[in-house]
mmCIF file as Biopython writes it, N, C-alpha, C and O atoms, coordinates in Angstrom:
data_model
#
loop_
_atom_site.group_PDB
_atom_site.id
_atom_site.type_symbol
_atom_site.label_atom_id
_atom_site.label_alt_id
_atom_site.label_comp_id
_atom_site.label_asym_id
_atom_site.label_entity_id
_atom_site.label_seq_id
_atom_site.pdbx_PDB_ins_code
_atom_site.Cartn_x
_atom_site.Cartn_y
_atom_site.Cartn_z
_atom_site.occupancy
_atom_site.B_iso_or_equiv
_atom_site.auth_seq_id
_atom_site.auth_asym_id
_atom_site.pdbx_PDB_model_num
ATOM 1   N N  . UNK A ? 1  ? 0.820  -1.197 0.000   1.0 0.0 1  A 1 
ATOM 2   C CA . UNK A ? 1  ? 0.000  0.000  0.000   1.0 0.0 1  A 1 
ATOM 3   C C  . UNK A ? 1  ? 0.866  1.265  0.000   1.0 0.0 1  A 1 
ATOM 4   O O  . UNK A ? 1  ? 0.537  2.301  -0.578  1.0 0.0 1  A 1 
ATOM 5   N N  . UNK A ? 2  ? 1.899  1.114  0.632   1.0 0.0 2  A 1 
ATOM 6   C CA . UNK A ? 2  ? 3.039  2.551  0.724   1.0 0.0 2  A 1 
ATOM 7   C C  . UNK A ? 2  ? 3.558  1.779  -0.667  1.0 0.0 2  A 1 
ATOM 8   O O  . UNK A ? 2  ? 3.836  1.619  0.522   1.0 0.0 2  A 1 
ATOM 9   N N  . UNK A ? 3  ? 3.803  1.408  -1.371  1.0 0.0 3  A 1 
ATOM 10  C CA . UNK A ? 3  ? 4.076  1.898  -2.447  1.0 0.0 3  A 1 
ATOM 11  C C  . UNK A ? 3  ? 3.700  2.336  -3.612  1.0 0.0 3  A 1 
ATOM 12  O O  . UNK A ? 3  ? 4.494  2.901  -4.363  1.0 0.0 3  A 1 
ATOM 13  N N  . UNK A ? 4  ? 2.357  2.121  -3.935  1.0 0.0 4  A 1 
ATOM 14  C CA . UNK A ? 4  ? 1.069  2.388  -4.363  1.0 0.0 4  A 1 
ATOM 15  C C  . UNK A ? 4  ? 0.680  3.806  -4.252  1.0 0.0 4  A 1 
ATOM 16  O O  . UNK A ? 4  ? 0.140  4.523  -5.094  1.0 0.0 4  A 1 
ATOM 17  N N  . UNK A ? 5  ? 1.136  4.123  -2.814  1.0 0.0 5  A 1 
ATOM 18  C CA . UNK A ? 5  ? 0.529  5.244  -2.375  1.0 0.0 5  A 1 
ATOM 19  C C  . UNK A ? 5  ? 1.815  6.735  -2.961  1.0 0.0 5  A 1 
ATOM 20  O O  . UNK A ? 5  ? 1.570  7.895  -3.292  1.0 0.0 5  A 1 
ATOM 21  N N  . UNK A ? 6  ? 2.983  6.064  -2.874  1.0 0.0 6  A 1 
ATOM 22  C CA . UNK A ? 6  ? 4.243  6.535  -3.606  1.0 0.0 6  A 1 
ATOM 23  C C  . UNK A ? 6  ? 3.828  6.906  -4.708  1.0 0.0 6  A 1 
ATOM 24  O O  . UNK A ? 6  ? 3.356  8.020  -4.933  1.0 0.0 6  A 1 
ATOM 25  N N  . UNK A ? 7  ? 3.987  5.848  -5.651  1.0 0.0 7  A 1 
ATOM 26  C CA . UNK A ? 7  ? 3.657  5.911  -6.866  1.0 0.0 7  A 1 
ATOM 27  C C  . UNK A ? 7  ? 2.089  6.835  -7.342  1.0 0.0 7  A 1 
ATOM 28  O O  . UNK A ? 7  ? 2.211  7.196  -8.512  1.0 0.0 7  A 1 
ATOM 29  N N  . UNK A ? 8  ? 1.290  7.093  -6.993  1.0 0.0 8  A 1 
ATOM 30  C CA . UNK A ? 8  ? 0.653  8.111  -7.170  1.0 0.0 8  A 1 
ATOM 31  C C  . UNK A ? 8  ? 0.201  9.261  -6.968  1.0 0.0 8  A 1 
ATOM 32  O O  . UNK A ? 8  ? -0.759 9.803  -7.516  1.0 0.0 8  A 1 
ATOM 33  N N  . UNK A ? 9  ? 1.327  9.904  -5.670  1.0 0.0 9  A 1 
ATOM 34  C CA . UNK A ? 9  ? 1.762  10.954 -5.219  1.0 0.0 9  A 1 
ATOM 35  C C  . UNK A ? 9  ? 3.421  11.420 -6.021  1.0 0.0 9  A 1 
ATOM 36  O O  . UNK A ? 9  ? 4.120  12.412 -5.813  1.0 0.0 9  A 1 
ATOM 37  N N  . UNK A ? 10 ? 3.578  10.563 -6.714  1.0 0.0 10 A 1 
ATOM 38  C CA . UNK A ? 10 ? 4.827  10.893 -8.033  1.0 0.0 10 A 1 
ATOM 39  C C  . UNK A ? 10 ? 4.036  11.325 -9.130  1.0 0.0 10 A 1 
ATOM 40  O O  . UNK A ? 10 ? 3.965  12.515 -9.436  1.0 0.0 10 A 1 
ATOM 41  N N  . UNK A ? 11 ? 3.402  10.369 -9.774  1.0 0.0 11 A 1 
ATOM 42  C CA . UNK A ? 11 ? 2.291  11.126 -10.815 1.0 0.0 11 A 1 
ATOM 43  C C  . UNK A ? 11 ? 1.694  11.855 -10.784 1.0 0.0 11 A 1 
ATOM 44  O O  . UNK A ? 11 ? 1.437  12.360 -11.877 1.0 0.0 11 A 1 
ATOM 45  N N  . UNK A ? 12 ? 1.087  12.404 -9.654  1.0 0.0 12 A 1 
ATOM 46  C CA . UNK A ? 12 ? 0.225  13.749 -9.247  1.0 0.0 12 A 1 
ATOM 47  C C  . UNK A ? 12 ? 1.446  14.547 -9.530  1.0 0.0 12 A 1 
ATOM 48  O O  . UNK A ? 12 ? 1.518  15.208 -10.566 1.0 0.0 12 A 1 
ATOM 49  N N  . UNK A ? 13 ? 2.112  14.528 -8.928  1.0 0.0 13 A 1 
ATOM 50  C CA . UNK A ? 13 ? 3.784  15.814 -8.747  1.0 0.0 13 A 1 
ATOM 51  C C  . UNK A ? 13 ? 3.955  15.750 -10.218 1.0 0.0 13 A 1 
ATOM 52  O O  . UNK A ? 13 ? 3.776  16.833 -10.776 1.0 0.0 13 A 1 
ATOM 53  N N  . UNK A ? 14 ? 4.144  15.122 -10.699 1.0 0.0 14 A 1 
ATOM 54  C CA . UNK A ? 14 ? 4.423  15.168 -11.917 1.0 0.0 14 A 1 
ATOM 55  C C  . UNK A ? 14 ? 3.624  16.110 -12.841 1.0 0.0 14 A 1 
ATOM 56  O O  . UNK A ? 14 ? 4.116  17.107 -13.370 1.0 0.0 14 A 1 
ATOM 57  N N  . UNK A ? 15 ? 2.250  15.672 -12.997 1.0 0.0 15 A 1 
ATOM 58  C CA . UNK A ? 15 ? 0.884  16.401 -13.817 1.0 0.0 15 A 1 
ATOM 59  C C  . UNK A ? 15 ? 1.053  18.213 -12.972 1.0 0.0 15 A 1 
ATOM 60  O O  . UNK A ? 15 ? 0.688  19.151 -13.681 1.0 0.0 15 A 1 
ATOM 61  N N  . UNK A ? 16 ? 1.557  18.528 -11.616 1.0 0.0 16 A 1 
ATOM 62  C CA . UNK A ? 16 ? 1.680  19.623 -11.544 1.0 0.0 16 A 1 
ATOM 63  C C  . UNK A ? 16 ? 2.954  20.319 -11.971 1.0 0.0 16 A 1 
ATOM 64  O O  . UNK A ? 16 ? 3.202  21.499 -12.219 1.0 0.0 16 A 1 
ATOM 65  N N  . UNK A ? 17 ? 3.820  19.012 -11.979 1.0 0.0 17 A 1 
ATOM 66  C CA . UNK A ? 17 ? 5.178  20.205 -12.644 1.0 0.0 17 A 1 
ATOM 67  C C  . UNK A ? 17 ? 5.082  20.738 -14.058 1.0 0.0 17 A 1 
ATOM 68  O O  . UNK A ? 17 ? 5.457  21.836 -14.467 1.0 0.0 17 A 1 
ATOM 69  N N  . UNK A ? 18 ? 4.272  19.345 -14.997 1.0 0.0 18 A 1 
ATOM 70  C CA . UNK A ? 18 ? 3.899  19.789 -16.646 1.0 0.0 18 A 1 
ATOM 71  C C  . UNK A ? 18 ? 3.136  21.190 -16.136 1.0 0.0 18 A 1 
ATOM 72  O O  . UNK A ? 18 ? 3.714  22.267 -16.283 1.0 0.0 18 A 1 
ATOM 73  N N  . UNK A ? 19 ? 1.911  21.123 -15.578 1.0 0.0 19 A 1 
ATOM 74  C CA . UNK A ? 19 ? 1.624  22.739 -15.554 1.0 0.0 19 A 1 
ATOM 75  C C  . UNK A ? 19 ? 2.186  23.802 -14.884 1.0 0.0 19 A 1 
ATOM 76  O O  . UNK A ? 19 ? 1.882  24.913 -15.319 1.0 0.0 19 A 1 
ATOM 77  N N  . UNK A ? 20 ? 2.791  23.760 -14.110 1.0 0.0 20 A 1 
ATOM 78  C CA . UNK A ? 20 ? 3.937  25.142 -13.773 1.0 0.0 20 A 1 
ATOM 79  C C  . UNK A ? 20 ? 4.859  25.104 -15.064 1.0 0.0 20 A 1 
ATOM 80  O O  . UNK A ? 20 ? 5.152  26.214 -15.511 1.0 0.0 20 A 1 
ATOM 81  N N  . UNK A ? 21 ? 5.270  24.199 -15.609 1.0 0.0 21 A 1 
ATOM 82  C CA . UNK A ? 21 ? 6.214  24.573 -16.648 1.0 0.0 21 A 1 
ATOM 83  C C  . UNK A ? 21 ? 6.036  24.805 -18.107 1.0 0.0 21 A 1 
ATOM 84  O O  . UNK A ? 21 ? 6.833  24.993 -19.026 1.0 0.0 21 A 1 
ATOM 85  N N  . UNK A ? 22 ? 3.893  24.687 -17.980 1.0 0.0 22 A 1 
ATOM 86  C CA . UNK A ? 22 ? 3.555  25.315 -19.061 1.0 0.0 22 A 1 
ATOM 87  C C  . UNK A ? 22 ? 3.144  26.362 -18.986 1.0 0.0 22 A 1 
ATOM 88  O O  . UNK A ? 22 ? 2.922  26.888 -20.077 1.0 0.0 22 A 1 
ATOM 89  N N  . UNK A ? 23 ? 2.838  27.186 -17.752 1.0 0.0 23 A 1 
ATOM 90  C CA . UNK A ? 23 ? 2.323  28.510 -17.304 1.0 0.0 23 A 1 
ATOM 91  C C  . UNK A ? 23 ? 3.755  29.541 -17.306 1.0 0.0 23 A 1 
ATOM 92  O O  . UNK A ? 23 ? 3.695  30.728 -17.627 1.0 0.0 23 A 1 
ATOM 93  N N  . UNK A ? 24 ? 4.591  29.084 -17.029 1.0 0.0 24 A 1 
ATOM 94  C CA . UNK A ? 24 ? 6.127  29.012 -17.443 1.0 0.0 24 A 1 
ATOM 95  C C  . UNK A ? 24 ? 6.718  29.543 -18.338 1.0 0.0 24 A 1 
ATOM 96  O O  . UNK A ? 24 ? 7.523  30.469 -18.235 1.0 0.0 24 A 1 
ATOM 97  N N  . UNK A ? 25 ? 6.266  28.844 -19.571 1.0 0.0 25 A 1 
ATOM 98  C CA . UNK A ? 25 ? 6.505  28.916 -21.012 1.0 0.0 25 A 1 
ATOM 99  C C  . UNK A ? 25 ? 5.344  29.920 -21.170 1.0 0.0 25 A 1 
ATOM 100 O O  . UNK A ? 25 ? 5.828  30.896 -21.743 1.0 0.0 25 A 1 
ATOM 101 N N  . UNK A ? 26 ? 3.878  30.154 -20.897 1.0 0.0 26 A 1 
ATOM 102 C CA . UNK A ? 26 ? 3.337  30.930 -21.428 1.0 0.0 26 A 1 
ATOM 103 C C  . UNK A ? 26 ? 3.431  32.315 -20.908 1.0 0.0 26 A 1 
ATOM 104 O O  . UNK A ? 26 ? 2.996  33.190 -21.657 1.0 0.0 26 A 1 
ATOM 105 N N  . UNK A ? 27 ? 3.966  32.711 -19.652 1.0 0.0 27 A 1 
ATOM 106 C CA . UNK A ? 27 ? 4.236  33.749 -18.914 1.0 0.0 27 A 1 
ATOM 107 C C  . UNK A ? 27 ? 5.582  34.701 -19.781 1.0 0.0 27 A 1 
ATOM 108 O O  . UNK A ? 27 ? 5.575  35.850 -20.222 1.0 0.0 27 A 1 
ATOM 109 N N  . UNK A ? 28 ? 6.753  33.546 -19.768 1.0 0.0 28 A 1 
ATOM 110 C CA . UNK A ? 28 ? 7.706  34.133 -20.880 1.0 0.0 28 A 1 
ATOM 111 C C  . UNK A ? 28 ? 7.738  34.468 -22.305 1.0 0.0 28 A 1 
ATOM 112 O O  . UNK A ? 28 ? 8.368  35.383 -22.836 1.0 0.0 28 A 1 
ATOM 113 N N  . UNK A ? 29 ? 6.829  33.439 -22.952 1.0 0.0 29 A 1 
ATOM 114 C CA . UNK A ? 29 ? 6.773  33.594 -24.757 1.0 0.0 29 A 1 
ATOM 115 C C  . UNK A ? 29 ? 5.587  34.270 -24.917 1.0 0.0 29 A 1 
ATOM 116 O O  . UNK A ? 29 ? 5.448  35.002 -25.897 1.0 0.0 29 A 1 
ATOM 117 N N  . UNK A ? 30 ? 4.500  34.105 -23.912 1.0 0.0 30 A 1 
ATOM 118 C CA . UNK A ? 30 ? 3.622  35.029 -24.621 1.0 0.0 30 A 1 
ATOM 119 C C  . UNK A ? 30 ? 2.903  35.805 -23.283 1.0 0.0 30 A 1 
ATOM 120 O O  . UNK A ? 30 ? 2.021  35.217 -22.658 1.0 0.0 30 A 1 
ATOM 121 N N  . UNK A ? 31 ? 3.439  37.441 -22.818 1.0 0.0 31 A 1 
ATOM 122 C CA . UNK A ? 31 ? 2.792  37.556 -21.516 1.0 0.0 31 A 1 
ATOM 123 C C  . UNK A ? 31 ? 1.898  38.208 -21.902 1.0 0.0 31 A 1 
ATOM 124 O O  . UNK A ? 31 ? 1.338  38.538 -20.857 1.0 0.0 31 A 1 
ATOM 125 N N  . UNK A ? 32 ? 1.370  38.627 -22.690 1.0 0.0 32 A 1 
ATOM 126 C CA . UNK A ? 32 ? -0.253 39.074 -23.203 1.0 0.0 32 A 1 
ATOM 127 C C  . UNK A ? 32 ? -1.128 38.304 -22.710 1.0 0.0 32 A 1 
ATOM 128 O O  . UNK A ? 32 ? -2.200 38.802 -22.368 1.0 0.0 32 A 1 
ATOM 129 N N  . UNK A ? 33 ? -0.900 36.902 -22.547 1.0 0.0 33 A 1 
ATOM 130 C CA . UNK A ? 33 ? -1.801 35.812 -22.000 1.0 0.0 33 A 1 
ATOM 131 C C  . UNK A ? 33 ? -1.759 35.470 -20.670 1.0 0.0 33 A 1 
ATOM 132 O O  . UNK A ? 33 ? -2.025 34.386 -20.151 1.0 0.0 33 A 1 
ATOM 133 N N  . UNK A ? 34 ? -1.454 36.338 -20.249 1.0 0.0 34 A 1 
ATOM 134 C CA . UNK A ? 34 ? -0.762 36.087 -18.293 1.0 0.0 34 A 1 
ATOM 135 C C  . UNK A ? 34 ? -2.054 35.641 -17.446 1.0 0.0 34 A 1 
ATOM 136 O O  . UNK A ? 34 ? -2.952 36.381 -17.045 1.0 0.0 34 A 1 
ATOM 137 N N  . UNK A ? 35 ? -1.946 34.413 -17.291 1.0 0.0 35 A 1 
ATOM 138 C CA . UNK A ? 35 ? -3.090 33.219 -16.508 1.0 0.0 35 A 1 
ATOM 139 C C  . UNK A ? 35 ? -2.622 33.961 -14.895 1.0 0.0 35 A 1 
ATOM 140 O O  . UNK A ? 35 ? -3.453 34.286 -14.048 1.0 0.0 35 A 1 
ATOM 141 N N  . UNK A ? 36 ? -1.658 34.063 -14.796 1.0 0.0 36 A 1 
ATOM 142 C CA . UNK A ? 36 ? -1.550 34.665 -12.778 1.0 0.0 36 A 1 
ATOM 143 C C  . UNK A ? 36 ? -0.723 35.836 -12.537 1.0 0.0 36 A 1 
ATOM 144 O O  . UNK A ? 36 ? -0.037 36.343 -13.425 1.0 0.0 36 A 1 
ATOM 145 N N  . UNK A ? 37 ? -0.765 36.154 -11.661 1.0 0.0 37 A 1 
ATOM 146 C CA . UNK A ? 37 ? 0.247  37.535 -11.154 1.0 0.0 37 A 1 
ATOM 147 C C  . UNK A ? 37 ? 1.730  36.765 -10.889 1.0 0.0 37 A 1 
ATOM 148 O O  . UNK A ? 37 ? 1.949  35.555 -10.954 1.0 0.0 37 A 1 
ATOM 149 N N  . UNK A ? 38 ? 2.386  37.519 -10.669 1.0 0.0 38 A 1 
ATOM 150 C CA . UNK A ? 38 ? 3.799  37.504 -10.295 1.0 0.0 38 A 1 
ATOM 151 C C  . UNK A ? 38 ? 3.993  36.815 -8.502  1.0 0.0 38 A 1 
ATOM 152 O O  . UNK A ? 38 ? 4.966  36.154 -8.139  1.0 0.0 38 A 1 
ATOM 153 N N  . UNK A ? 39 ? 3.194  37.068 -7.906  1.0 0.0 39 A 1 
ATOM 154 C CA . UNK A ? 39 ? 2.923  36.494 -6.382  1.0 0.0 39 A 1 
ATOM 155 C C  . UNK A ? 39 ? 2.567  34.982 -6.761  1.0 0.0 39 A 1 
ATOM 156 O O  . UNK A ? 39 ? 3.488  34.173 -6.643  1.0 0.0 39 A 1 
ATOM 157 N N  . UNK A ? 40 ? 1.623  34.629 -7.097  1.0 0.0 40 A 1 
ATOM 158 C CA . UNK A ? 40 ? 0.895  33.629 -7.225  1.0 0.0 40 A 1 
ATOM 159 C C  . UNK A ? 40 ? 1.657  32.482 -7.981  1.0 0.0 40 A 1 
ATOM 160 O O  . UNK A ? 40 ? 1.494  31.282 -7.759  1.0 0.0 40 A 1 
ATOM 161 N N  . UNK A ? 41 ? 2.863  33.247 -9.287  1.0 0.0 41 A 1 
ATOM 162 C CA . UNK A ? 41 ? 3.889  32.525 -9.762  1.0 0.0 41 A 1 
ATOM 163 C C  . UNK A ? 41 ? 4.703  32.043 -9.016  1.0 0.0 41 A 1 
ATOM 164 O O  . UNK A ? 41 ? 4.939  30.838 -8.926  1.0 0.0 41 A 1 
ATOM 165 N N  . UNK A ? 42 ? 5.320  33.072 -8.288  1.0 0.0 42 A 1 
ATOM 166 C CA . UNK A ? 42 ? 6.221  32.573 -6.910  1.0 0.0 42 A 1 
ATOM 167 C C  . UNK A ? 42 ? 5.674  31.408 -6.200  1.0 0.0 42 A 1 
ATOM 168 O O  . UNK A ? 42 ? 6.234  30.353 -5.901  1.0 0.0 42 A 1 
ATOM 169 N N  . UNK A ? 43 ? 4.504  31.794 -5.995  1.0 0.0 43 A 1 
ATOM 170 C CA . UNK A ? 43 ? 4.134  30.866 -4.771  1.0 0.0 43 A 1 
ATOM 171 C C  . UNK A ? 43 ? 4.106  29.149 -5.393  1.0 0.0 43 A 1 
ATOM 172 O O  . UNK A ? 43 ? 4.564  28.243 -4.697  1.0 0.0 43 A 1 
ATOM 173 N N  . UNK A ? 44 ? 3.685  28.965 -6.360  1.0 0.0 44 A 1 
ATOM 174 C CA . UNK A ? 44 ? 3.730  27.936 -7.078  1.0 0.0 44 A 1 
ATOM 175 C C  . UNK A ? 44 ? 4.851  27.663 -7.265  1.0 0.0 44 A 1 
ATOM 176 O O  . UNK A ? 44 ? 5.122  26.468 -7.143  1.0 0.0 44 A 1 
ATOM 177 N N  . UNK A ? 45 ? 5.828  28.485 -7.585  1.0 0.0 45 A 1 
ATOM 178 C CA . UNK A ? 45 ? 7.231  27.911 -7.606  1.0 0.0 45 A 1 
ATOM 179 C C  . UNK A ? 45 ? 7.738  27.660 -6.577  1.0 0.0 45 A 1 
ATOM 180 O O  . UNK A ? 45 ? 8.676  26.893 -6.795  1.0 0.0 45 A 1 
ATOM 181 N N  . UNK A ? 46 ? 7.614  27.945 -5.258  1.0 0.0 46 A 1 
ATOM 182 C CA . UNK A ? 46 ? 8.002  27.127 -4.268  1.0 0.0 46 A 1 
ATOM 183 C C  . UNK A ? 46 ? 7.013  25.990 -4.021  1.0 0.0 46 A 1 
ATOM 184 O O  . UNK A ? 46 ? 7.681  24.973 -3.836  1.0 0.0 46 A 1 
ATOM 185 N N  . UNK A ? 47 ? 5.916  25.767 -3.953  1.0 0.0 47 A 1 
ATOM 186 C CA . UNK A ? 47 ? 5.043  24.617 -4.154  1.0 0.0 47 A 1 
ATOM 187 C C  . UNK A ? 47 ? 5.504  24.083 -4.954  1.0 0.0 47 A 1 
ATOM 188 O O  . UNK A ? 47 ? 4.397  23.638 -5.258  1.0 0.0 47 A 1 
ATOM 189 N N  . UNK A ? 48 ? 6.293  23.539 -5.847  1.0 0.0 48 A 1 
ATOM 190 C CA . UNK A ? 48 ? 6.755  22.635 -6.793  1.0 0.0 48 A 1 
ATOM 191 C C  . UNK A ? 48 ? 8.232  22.440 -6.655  1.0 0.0 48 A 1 
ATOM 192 O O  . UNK A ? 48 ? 8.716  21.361 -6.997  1.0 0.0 48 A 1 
ATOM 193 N N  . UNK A ? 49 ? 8.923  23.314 -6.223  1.0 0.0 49 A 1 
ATOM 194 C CA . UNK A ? 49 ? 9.945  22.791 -5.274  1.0 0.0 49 A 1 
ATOM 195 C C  . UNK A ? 49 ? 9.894  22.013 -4.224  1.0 0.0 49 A 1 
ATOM 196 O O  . UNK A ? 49 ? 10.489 20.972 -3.943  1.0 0.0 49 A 1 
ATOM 197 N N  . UNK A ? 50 ? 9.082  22.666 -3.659  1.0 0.0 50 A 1 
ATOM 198 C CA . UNK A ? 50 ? 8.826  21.234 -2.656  1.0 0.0 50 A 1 
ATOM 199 C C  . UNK A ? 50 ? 8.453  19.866 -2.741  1.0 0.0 50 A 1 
ATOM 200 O O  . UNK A ? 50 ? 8.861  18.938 -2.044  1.0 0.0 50 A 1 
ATOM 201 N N  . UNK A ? 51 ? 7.434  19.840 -3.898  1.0 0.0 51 A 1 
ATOM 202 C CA . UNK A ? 51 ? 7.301  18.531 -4.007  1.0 0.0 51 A 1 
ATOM 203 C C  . UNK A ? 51 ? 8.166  17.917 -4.962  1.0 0.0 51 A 1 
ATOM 204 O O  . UNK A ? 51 ? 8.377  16.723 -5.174  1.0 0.0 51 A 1 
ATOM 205 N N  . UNK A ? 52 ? 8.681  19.063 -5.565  1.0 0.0 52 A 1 
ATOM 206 C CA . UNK A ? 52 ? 9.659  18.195 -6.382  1.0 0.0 52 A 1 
ATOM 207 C C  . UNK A ? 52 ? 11.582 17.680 -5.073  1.0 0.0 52 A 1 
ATOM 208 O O  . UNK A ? 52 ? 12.566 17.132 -5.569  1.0 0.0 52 A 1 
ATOM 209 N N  . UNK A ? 53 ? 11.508 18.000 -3.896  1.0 0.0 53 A 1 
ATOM 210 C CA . UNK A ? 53 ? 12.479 17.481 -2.978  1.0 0.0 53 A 1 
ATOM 211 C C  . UNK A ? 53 ? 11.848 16.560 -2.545  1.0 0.0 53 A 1 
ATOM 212 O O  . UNK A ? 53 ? 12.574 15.629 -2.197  1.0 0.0 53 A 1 
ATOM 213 N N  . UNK A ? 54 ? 10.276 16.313 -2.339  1.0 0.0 54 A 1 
ATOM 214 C CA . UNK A ? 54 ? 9.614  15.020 -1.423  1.0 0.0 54 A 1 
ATOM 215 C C  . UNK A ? 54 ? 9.969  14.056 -2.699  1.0 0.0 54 A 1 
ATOM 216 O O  . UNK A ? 54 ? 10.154 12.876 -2.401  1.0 0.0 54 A 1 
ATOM 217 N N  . UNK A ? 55 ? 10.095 14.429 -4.176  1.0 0.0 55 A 1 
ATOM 218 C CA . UNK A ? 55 ? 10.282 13.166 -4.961  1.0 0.0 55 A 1 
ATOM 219 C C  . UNK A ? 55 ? 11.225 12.673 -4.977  1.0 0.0 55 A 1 
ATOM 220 O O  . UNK A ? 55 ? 11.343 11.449 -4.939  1.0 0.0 55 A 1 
ATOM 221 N N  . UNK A ? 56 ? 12.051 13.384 -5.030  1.0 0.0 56 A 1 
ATOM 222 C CA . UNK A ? 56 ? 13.510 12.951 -4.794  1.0 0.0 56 A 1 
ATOM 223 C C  . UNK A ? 56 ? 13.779 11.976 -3.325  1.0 0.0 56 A 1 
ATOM 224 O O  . UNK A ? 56 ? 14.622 11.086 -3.211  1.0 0.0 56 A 1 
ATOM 225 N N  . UNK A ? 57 ? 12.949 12.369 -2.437  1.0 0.0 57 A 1 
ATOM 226 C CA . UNK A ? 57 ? 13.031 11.446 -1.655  1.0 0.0 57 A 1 
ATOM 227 C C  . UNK A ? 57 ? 12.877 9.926  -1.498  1.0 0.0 57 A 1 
ATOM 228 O O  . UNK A ? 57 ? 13.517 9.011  -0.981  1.0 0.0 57 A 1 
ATOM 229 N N  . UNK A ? 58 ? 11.589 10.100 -2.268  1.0 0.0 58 A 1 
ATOM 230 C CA . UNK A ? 58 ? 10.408 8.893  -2.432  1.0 0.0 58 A 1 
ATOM 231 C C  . UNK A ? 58 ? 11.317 8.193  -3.397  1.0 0.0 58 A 1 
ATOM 232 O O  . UNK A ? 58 ? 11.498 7.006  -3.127  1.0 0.0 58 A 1 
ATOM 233 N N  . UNK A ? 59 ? 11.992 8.696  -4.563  1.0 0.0 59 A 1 
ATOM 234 C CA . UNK A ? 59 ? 13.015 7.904  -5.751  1.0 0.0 59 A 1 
ATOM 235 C C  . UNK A ? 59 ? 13.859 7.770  -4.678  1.0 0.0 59 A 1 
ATOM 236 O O  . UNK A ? 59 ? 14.543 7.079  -5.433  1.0 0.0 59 A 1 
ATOM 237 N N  . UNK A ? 60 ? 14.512 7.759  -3.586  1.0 0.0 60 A 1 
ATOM 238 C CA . UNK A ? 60 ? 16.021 7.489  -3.228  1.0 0.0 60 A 1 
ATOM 239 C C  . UNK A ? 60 ? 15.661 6.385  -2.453  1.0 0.0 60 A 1 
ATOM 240 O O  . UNK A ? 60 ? 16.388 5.395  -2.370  1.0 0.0 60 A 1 
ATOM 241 N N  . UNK A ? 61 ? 14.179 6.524  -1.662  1.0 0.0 61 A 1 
ATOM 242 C CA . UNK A ? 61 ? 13.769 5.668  -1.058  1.0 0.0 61 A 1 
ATOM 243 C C  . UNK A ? 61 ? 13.896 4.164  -2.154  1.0 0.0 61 A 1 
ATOM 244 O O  . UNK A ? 61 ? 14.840 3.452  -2.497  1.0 0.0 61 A 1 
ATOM 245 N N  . UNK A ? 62 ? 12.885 4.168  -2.352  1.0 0.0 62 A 1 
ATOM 246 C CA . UNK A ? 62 ? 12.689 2.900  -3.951  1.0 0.0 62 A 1 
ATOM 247 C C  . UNK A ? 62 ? 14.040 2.432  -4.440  1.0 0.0 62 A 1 
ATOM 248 O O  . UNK A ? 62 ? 14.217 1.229  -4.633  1.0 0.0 62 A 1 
ATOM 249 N N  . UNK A ? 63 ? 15.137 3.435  -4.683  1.0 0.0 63 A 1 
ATOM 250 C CA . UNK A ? 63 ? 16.234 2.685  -5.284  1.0 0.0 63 A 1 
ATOM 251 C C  . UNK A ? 63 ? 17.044 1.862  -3.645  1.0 0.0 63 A 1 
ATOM 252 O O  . UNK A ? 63 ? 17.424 0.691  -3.621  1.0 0.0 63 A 1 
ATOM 253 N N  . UNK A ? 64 ? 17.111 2.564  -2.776  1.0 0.0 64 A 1 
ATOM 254 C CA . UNK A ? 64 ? 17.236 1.787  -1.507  1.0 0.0 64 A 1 
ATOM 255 C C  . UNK A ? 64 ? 16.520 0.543  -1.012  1.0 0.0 64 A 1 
ATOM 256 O O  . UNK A ? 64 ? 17.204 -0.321 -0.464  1.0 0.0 64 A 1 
ATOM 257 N N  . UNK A ? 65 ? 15.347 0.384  -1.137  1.0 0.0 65 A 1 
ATOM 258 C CA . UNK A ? 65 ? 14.540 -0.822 -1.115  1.0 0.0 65 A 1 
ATOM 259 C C  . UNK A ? 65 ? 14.885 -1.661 -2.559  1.0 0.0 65 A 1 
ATOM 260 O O  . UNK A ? 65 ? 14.429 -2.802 -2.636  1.0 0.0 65 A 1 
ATOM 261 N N  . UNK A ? 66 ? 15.518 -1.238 -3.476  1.0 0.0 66 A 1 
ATOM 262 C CA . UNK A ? 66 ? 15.663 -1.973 -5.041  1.0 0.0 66 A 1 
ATOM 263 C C  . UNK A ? 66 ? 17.148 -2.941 -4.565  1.0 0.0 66 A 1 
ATOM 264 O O  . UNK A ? 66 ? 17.241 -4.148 -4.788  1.0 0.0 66 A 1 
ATOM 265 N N  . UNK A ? 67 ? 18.184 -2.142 -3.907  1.0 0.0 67 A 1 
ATOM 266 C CA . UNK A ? 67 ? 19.212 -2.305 -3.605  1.0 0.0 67 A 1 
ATOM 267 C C  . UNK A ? 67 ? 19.376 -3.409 -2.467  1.0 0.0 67 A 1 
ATOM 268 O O  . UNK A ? 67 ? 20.210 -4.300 -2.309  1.0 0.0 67 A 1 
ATOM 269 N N  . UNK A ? 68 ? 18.359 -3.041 -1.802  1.0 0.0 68 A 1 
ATOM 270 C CA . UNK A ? 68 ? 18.616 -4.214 -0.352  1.0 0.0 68 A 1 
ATOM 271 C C  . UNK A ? 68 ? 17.832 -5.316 -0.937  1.0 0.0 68 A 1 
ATOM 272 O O  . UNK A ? 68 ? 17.932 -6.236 -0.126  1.0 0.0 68 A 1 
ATOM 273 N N  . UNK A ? 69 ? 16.905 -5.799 -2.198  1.0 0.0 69 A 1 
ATOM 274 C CA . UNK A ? 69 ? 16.548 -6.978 -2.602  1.0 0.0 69 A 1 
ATOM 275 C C  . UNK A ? 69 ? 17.106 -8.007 -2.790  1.0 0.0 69 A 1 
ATOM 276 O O  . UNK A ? 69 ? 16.476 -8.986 -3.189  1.0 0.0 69 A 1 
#
């Protein structure tokens, strides 16, 4: 079940990093189309830092449990 539960708290992280890094791309190439403020960018960018360090965790974990098999 914890790994299950891993594995789809990676894919969620994931589906939010594609959209910060398409709000990203649309903030820089086209800011006529600006979906958020400059606060709200930030803030998401530390929200995706973060979960992008809990992944890194969760992968170091898994290759550690791969390793002790």
């Amino acid at each position: 079940m914890k790994t299950i539960s891993s594995i789809v708290f990676l894919l969620c992280s994931l589906l939010i990093f594609i959209a910060y890094f398409g709000l990203l791309y649309e903030k820089i190439v086209r800011p006529q189309f600006k979906k958020m403020g400059t606060a709200d960018f930030f803030f998401w960018g530390y929200f995706v830092a973060i979960l992008l360090a809990l992944d890194v965790l969760i992968v170091r974990q898994f290759i550690k449990r791969l390793r002790n098999k």
